[in-house]
VEXKOLSE-358684 format. One record per residue (C-alpha): residue in one letter; y, z, x. Coordinates in steps of 0.001 Angstrom, whole numbers, plus 500000, padded with zeros to 6 digits. Layout:
<atoms>
AYZX/...
</atoms>
This chain:
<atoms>
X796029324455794276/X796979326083797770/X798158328950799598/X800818327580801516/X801125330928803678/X797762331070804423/X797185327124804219/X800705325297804834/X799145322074805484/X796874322213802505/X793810321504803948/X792064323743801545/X792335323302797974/X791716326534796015/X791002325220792402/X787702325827792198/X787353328759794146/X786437332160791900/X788583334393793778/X791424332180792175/X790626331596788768/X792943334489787078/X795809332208788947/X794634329083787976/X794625330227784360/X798174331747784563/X799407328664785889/X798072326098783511/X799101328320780593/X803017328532781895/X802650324753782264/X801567324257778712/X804050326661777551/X807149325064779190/X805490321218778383/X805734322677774550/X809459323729775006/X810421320500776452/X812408318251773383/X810359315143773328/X806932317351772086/X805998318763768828/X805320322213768232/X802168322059766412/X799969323773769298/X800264327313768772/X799007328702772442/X797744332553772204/X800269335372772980/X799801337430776121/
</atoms>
């Protein structure tokens, strides 16, 4: 995970850094939600509502 503003060359990787976690979260719960939607998987994760 990067800042490309900050960091466009990615030299530092941002996953594990506390500062970013709220992100990290948010991102790895719109990826889940949009990998459910997709046609080819079945719905029978329910992920919690915001």
């Amino acid at each position: 995970m990067f800042n490309l503003r900050a960091d466009p060359e990615e030299r530092s990787n941002l996953y594990h850094v506390a500062q970013w976690r709220e992100k990290r979260l948010e991102l790895h719960e719109r990826h889940a939600r949009a990998y459910m939607q997709s046609s080819h998987v079945h719905q029978h994760r329910n992920l919690p509502e915001r």
